[in-house]
C-alpha positions in Angstrom: -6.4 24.0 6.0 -2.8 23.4 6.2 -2.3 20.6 3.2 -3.7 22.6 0.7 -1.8 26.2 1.5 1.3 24.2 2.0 1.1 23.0 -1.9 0.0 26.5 -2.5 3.3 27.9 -1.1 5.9 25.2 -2.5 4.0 25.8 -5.8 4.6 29.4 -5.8 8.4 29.1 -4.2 9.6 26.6 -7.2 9.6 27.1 -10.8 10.1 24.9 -13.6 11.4 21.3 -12.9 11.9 22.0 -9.4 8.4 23.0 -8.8 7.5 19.1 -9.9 10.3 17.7 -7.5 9.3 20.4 -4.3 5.5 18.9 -5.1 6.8 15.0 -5.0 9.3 15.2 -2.3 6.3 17.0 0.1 3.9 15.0 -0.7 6.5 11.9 -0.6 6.6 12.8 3.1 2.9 12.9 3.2 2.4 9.5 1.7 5.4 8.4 4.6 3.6 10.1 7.2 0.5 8.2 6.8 2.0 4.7 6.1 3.8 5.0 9.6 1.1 5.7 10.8 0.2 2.1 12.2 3.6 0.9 12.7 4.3 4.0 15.3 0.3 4.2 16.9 1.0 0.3 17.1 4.4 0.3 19.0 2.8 3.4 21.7 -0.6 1.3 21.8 1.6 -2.1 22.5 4.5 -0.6 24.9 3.6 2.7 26.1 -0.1 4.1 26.1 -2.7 4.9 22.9 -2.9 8.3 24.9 1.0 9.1 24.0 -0.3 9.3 20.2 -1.5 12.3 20.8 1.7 14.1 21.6 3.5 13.3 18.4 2.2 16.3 16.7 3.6 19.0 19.1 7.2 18.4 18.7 6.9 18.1 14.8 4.5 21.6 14.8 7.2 22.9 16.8 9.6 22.5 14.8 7.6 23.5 11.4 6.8 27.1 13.2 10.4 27.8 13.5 11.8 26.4 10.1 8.6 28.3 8.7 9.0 32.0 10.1 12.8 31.0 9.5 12.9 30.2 6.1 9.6 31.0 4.2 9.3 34.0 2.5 5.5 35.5 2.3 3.9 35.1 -0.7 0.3 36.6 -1.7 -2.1 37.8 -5.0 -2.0 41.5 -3.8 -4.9 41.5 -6.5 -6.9 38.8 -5.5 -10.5 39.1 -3.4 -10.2 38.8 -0.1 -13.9 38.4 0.3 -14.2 34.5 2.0 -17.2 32.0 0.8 -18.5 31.7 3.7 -21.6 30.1 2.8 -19.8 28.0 0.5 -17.5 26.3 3.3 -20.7 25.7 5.9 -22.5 24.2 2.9 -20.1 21.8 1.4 -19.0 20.7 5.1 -22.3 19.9 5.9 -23.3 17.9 3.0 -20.1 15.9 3.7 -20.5 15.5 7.3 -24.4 14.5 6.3 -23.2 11.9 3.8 -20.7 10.3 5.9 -23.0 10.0 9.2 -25.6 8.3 6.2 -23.0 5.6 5.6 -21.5 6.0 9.4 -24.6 5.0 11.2 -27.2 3.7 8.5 -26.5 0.2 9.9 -27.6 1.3 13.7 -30.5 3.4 12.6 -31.8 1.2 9.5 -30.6 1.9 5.8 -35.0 2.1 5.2 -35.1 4.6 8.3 -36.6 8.2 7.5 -33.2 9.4 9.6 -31.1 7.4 7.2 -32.8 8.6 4.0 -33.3 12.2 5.2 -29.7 12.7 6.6 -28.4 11.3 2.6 -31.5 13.5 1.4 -30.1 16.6 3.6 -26.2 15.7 2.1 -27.5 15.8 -1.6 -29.3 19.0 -1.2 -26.5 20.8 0.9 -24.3 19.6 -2.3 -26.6 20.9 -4.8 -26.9 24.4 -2.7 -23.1 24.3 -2.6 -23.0 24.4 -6.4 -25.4 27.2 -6.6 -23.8 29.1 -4.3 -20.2 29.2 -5.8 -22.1 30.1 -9.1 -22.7 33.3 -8.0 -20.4 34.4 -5.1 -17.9 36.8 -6.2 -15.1 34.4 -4.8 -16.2 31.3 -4.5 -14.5 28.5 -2.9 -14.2 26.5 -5.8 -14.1 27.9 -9.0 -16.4 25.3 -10.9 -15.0 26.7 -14.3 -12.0 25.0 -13.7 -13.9 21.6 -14.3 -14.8 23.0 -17.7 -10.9 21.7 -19.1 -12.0 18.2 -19.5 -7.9 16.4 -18.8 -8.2 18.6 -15.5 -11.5 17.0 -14.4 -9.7 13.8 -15.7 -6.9 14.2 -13.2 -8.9 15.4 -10.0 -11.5 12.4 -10.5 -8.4 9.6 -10.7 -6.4 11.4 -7.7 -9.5 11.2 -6.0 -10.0 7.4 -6.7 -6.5 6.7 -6.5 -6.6 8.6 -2.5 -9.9 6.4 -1.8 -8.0 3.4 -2.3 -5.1 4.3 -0.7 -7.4 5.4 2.5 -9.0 1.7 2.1 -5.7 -0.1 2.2 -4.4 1.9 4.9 -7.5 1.6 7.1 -8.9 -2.2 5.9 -5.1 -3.4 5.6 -4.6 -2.5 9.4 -7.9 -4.9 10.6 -7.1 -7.1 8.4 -3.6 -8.3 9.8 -4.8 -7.0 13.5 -8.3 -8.3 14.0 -8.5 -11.1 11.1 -5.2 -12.5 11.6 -4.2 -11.8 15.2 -1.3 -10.0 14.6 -0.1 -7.4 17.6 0.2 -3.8 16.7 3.4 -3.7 16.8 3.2 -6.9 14.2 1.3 -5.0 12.1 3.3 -1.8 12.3 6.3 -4.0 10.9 4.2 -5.3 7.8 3.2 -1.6 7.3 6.8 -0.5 6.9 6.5 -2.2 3.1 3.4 0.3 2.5 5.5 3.3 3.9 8.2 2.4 1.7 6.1 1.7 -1.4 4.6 4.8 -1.0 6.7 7.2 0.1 9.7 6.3 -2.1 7.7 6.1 -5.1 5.5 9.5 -3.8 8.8 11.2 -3.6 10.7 10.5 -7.5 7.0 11.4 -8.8 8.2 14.7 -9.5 11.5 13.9 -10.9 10.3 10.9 -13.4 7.3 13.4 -14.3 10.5 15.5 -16.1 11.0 12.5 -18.7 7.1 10.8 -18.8 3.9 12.9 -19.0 2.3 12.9 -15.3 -1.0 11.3 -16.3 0.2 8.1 -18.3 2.4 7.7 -14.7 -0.5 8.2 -12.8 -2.3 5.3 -14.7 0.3 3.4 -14.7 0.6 3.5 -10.7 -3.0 3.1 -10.6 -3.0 -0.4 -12.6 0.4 -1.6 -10.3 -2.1 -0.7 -7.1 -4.7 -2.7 -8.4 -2.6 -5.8 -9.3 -1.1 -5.6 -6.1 -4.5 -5.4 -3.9 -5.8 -8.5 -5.9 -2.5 -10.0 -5.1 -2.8 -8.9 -1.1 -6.5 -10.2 -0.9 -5.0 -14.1 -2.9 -2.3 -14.8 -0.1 -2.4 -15.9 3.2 1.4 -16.0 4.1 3.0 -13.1 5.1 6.2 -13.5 3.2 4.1 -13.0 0.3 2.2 -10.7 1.9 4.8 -7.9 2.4 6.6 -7.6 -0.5 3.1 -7.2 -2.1 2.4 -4.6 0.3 5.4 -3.0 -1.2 3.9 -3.2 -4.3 0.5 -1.8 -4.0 2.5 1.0 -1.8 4.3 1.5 -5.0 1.4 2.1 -7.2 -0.6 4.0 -4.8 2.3 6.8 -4.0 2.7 7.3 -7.9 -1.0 7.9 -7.7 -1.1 10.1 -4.7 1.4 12.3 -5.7 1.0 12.7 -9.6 -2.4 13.6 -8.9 -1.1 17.6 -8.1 2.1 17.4 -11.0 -0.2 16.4 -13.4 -2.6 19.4 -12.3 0.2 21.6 -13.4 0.4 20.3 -16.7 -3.2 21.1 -17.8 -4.3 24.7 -16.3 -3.1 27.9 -16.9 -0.5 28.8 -14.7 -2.5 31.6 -13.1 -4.9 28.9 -11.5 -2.0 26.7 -10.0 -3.0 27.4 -7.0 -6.4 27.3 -7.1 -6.4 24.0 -8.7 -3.8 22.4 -6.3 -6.5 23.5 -3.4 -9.6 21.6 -5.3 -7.4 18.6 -6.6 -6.0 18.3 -2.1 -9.3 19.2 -1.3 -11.1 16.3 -3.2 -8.5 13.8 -2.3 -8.4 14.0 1.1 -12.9 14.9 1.6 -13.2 12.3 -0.9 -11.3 9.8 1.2 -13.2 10.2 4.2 -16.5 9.9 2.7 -15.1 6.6 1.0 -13.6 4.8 4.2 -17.6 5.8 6.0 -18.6 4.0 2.7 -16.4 1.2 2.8 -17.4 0.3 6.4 -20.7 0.2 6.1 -20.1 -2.4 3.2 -17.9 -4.0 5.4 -20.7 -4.5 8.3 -23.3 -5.4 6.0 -21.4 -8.3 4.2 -20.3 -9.1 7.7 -23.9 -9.4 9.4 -22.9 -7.8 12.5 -21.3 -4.4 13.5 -19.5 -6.3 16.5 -18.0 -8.9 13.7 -16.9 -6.8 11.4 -13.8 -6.5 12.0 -12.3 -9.6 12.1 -14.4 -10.5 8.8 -11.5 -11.1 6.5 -13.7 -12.4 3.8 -15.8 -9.4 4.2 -12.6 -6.8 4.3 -11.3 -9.1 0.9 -14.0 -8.0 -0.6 -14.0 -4.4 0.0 -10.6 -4.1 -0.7 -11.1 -5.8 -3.8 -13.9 -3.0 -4.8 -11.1 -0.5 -4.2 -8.8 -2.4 -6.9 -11.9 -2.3 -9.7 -11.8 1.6 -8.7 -8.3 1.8 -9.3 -8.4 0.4 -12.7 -11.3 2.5 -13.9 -9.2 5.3 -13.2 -6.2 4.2 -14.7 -8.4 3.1 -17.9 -10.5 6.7 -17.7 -7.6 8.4 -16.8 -6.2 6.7 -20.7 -9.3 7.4 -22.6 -9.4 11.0 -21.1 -6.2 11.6 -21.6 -3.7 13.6 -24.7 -0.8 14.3 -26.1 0.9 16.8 -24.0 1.6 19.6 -26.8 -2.2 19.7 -26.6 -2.9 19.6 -22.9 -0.5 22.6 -23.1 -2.7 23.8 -26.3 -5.8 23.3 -24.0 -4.4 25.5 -20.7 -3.8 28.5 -22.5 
C-alpha cells in the first residue's frame, strides 16, 4: 500500500524535470534499502540476534509520520470515485497467493499432484475472474485500458522483468556467497555493499540523466549492463572479481528499477500519472514475488533435494543465469517496442 501512494504523492508534488529527479532519488532509496538489506540482517543475525531485525522499521516509521504530517501537503481528485474494487483486490490476491504456493510447495506435494495442478488451476481462473471483473466495475483497480498504448505495456512488462531479476540477484546472490561459499553474514553483507551502491547510485541520477536521454533507451541499456554483469558473476570464483561485478550488475539493475516509473511518465496522459505509477509499482513488486517462488522451485528441482538446495551453486548459476536471458529480452523488446519520443508524446494525448 504504501510504495505505490508514495509515488502517487511525489508525482503529484513535482512538476516538470523535478518530478523525474523526486521519482529517481525515492526510488534510489528504495533500490538502497533493499541492497542493505543483507549486509545489516547479516551484521544483527552474526553479532546481535535475527530477532533485532524486526525493530529497524519502528524508528524509520517514526520518523516518516512526523516528517509526513510535517511537511506533506494533502493532495486528492475531489472528482474521482471513491467506490473501492473490492472484488478486484480479493481476486487478484488470491490468484497470486495460489500461483506462488503452486511454485512454493509443488516440490513437497508433487508437481503431477491434483493439489499442485488445482491450486495453479485455481490461480489462472482467479486471474481470468480478476480481468472480468475490472471490465465492468465502475472503478476498477486497474484500469485495463491503459494497456491499450502499446510503449506503456512495453515499459510495465520490462520494469517488471527488470524487478524479477533484481529480486533473483538479491535473493540467489545472498545463498550463493552464504550457503555455497561459506561466507558469514556479515561476509556477505560486505560483498552486498557493491549491489547497494550499484543500485542505489545509479537508481538515484535515473531521473536526472532521463532530462538529456529518453527513459526507455536508458532502461534497455541498464537492462543489457545487468545481464552482462550476471553472466559475469555466475563465470568467477574469486571474490575480487566478484565484487566489482556486483557493482556492475547493481548498476544496470537500479537504471532498470527506477526508469521503469520515469519512463511511465513519458507515454500516458498526464491525467493517468497516477494510476499508471500504481499498475507499473504494483507489477514490479507482485511480479517479483511470484518470480523468486518460481526461481526456487527451479532451484530445488535442478538441485534434487529441497535440503541441498541451497548450497547448490551450480544449480543457483543456473537460475541466475535464466534471470540474465530475461534481462536481455527486455532490453531487446523494450527496443523493438520502442519510438521516437515526439511520437510517444503524439501517442499520450
Amino acid at each position: 500500500m504504501i510504495f505505490p501512494v508514495s509515488i502517487a504523492v511525489v508525482s503529484s508534488t513535482f512538476t516538470g524535470a523535478r518530478q523525474a529527479r523526486a521519482i529517481g532519488i525515492v526510488l534510489g532509496f528504495a533500490a538502497i534499502g533493499t541492497a542493505l538489506g543483507p549486509f545489516v540482517g547479516g551484521t544483527f543475525s552474526e553479532y546481535f540476534s535475527w530477532r533485532g531485525v524486526f525493530f529497524i522499521n519502528v524508528p524509520f516509521c517514526l520518523a516518516a509520520i512526523f516528517l509526513m504530517l510535517r511537511y506533506v501537503q494533502e493532495s486528492r481528485d475531489e472528482a474521482a470515485d471513491r467506490h473501492i474494487d473490492f472484488a478486484g483486490m480479493l481476486t487478484v490476491t488470491g490468484a497470486l497467493v495460489a500461483i506462488s504456493l503452486t511454485f512454493d510447495r509443488g516440490e513437497a506435494w508433487g508437481w503431477t499432484s491434483f493439489a499442485t495442478i488445482g491450486m495453479f488451476a485455481a490461480g489462472l481462473g482467479l486471474l481470468v475472474a480478476f480481468a472480468m471483473i475490472e471490465l465492468r466495475v465502475r472503478s476498477p483497480l486497474i484500469d485495463l485500458a491503459l494497456f491499450r498504448n502499446r510503449p506503456f505495456d512495453a515499459v510495465v512488462l520490462a520494469g517488471s522483468l527488470s524487478n524479477v531479476v533484481f529480486c533473483l540477484v538479491a535473493v540467489f546472490s545472498a545463498l550463493y556467497l552464504q550457503q555455497a561459499r561459506g561466507l558469514s553474514p556479515f561476509q556477505s553483507g560486505i560483498v552486498f555493499l557493491a549491489l547497494s551502491a550499484g543500485a542505489g547510485s545509479a537508481s538515484y541520477y535515473a531521473g536526472r540523466l532521463a532530462e538529456t536521454f529518453p527513459a526507455d533507451r536508458l532502461m534497455a541499456m541498464g537492462m543489457l549492463i545487468s545481464a552482462a554483469g550476471i553472466v559475469g558473476l555466475t563465470s568467477v570464483d574469486s571474490l575480487w572479481i566478484y565484487t566489482p561485478l556486483f557493482l556492475v550488475t547493481g548498476i544496470g539493475l537500479g537504471l532498470g528499477w527506477a526508469l521503469a516509473n520515469v519512463a511511465t511518465q513519458a507515454v500516458v496522459p498526464p491525467q493517468y500519472i497516477g494510476a499508471a505509477s500504481g499498475i507499473t509499482l504494483t507489477c514490479l513488486v507482485m511480479l517479483g514475488a511470484v518470480g523468486v517462488a518460481v526461481a526456487a522451485a527451479m532451484v530445488e528441482l535442478l538441485s534434487g533435494s529441497v535440503e541441498g538446495a541451497a548450497s547448490d551453486a551450480r544449480a543457483i548459476n543456473v537460475v541466475l543465469r535464466v534471470g540474465a536471458v530475461l534481462a536481455f529480452l527486455g532490453a531487446v523488446g523494450l527496443i523493438a517496442a520502442g519510438r521516437p519520443r515526439a511520437e510517444l508524446v503524439e501517442v499520450a494525448a
